[in-house]
C-alpha positions in Angstrom: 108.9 80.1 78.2 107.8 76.5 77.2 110.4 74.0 76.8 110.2 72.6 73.3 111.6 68.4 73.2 112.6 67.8 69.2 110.5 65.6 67.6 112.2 62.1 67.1 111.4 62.9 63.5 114.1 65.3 63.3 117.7 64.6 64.3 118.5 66.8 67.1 122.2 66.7 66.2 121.1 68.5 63.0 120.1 71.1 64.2 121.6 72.0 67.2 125.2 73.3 65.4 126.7 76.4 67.3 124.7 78.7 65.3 121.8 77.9 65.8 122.5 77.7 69.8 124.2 81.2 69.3 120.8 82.3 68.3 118.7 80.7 70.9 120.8 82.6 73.2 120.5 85.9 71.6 116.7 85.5 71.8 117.0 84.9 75.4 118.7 87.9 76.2 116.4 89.9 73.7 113.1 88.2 75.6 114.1 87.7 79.0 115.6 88.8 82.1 119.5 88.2 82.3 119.2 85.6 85.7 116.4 83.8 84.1 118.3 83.3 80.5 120.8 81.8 82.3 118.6 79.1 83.9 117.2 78.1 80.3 121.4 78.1 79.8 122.0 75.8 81.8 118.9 73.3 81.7 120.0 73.2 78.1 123.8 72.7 78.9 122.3 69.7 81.5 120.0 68.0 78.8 123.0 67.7 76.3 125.8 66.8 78.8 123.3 64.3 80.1 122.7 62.6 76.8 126.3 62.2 75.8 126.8 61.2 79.2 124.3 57.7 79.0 125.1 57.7 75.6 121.8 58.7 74.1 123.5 61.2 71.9 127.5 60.7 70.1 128.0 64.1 70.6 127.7 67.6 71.5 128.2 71.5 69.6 130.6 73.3 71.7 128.7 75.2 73.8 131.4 77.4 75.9 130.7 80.4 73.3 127.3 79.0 71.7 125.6 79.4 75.4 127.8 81.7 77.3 126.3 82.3 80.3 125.3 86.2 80.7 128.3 87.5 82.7 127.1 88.4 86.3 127.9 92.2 86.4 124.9 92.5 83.7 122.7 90.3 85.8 123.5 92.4 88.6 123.2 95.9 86.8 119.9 94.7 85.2 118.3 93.6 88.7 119.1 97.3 90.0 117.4 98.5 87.2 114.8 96.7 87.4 114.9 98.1 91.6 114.9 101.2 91.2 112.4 101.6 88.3 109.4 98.8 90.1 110.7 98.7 93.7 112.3 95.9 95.7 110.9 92.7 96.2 109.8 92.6 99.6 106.6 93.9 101.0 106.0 96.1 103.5 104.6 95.3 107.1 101.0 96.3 106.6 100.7 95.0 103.1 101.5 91.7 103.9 99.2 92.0 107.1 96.5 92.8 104.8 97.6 89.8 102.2 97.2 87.4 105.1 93.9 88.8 106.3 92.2 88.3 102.9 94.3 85.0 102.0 91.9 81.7 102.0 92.9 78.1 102.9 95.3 76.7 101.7 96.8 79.9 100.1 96.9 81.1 103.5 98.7 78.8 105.1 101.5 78.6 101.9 101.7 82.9 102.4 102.5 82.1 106.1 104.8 79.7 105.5 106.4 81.9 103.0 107.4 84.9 105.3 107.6 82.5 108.7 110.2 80.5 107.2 111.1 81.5 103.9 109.5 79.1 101.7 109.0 79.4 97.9 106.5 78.4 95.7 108.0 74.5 95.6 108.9 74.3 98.8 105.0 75.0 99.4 104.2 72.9 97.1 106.4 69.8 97.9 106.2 69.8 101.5 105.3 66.5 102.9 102.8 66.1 106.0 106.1 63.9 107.0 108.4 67.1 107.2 105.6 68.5 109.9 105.8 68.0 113.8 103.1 69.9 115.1 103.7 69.0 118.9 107.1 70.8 118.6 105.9 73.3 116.2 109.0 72.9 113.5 109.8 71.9 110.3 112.5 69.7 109.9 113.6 67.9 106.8 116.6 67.6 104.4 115.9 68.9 101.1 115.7 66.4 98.3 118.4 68.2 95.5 120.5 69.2 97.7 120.5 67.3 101.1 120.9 70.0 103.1 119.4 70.5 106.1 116.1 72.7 106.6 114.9 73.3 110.3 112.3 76.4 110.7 110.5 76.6 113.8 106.6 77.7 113.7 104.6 80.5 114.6 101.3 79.9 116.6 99.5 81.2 113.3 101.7 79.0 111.0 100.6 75.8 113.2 97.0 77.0 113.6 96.9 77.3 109.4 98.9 74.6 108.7 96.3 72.2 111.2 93.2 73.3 109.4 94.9 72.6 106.0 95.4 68.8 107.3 91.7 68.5 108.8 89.6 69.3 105.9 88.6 67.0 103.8 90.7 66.4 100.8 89.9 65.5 97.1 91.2 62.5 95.9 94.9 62.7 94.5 95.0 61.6 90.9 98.6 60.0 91.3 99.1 58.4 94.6 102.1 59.3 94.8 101.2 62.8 95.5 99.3 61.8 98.5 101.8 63.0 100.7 101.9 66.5 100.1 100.2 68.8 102.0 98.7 70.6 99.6 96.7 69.6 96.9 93.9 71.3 94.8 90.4 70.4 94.9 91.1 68.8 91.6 93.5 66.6 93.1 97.2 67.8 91.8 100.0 69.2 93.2 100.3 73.2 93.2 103.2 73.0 90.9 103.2 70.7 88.0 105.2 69.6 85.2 102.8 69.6 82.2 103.8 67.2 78.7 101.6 67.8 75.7 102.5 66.0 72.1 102.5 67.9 68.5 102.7 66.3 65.3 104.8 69.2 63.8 106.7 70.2 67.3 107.6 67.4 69.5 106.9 67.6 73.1 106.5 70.7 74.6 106.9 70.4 78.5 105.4 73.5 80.3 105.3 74.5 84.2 101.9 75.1 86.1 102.1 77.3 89.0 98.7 77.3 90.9 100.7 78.9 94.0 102.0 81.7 91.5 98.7 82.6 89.7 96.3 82.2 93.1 99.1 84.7 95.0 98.9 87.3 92.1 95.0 86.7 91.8 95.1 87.9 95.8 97.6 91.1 95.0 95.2 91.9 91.8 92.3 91.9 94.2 93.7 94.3 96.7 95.7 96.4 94.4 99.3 95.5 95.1 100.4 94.1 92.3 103.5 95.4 90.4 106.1 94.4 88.5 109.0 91.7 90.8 106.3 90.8 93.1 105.0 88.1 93.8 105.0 84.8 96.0 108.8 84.8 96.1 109.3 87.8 97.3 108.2 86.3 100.8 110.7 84.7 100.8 112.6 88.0 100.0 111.0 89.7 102.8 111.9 86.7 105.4 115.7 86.9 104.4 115.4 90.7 104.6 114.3 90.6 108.2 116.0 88.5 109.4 119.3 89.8 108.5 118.6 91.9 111.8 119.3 89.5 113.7 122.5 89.3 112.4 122.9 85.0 112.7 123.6 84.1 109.5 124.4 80.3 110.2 120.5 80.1 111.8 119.1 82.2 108.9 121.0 79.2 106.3 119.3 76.5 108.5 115.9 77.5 108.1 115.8 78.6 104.4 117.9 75.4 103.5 121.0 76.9 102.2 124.5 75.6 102.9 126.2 77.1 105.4 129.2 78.8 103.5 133.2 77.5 103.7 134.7 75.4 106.0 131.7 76.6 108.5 130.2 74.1 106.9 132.1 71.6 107.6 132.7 72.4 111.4 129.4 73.3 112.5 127.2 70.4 113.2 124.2 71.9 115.3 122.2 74.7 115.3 120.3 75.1 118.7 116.3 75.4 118.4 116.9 78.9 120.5 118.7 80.7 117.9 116.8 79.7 115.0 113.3 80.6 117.1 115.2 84.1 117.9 115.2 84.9 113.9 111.2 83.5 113.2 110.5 85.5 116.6 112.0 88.8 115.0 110.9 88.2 111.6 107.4 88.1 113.7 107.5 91.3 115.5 108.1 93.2 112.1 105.5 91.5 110.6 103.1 92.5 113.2 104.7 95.0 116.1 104.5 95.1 119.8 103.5 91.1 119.3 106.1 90.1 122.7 103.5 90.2 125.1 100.7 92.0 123.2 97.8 90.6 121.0 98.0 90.4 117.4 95.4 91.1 114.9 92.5 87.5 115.3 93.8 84.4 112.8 91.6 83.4 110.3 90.2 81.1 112.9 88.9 84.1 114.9 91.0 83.3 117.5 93.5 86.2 119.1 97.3 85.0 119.6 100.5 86.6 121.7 102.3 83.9 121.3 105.8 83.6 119.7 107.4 80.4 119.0 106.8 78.2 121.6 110.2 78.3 123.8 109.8 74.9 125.3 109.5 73.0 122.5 
């Protein structure tokens, strides 16, 4: 849904009374799922506390009942709905074999990244060639929201993918800021981008376009996958799925980025490279089984691998 800025025209304050927020919830809840309502509840929420914040705005509506978030039993009792009518969002083994077989660069490097170490479609597109050490075969960075930690050690494949990303030739970025990414289109942009276009009559109307989104659904399309809750995130879904055998939950926070929970958090200052390579390695062997000491199927460089994570580095 696009993200309509008032025009300057028309005083915001006027218009935003309870009411009229009442209703913008209720056609959220009509139009949308219940989990992604309540983000457009609280980007909203953010905007307005913002303004009165830096005093850009005198005041607010009271939005406690105006944008109630939708409580989280109904969130919860539409997802598993939603899972038991389209299926759950992960894929299985030999349909994401078959996504990475028929996956081109850099789409297929981004997919393997997704399931090796849990990357979304952001994380994809806002990884910098800084975050990379090849030589050790990791990525290590701290997010930039949240300052948390990410380490996620590399498959051979991821590496191998990753490398050939980096050596071809790349098209010349239209900010320069952007040069740093590892991924860019052969027009020159980020994957994901924030787009700003001006009406007369509307304002600004900010939209969101994801290239990693629509090229990943092009490839389930094409090899008739596709269905409703899957997509490129669901890597990510698959990853955390898998590696919940493992059963180490602290290692599993460290390579998808998230906080480790409670006072944990606080106490526990280092994560050793052989317990997170022990979760990529498992999450490995389901993707493609009998890989500990046996080939797997040829990379798209033609060349055969049995290698896990490298264990020395």
């Amino acid at each position: 849904m696009p993200f309509r800025v008032l025009s300057a025209r028309r005083p915001p304050l006027d218009e935003l009374t309870p009411q009229n927020l009442h209703a913008y919830r209720a056609k959220l809840v009509k139009d949308r799922a219940p989990s992604t309502a309540n983000l457009h509840i609280a980007g909203i929420k953010a905007m307005l506390n913002y303004g009165l914040d830096f005093g850009l705005i005198e005041r607010v509506p009271n939005l406690r009942k105006a944008l109630a978030k939708i409580p989280v039993k109904l969130v919860r009792r539409f997802a598993d709905a939603k899972r038991r009518a389209n299926g759950g969002r992960t894929f299985d083994p030999g349909d994401l074999r078959r996504i990475i077989a028929m996956a081109s660069p850099p789409l297929h490097a981004m997919i393997l990244l997704g399931i090796n170490c849990g990357f979304g479609n952001t994380d994809c597109s806002e990884l910098c060639k800084t975050d990379i050490d090849l030589k050790r075969q990791v990525i290590d960075y701290h997010l930039f929201k949240t300052g948390i930690k990410r380490t996620a050690p590399l498959w051979r494949e991821t590496v191998v993918a990753l490398k050939k990303v980096l050596a071809e030739s790349r098209p010349t970025v239209i900010n320069m800021q952007d040069s740093e990414w590892v991924f860019i289109t052969r027009f020159g942009r980020p994957w994901i981008r924030v787009i700003t276009t001006d009406s007369a009559d509307e304002g600004a109307i900010v939209k969101k376009n994801d290239e990693v989104a629509k090229q990943f659904n092009k490839l389930l399309r094409k090899l008739k996958l596709d269905r409703p809750g899957l997509g490129f995130y669901s890597l990510r879904h698959t990853f955390r799925t898998w590696a919940d055998e493992v059963h180490d939950q602290h290692a599993i926070h460290r390579i998808m980025g998230h906080a480790i929970p409670g006072m944990s958090g606080i106490y526990v200052e280092e994560i050793g490279m052989e317990r997170l390579r022990r979760v990529v390695n498992h999450v490995r062997r389901k993707l493609w089984p009998g890989a500990n000491g046996e080939k797997v199927p040829s990379d798209r460089t033609g060349n055969s691998s049995s290698d896990e994570v490298n264990p020395g580095s």
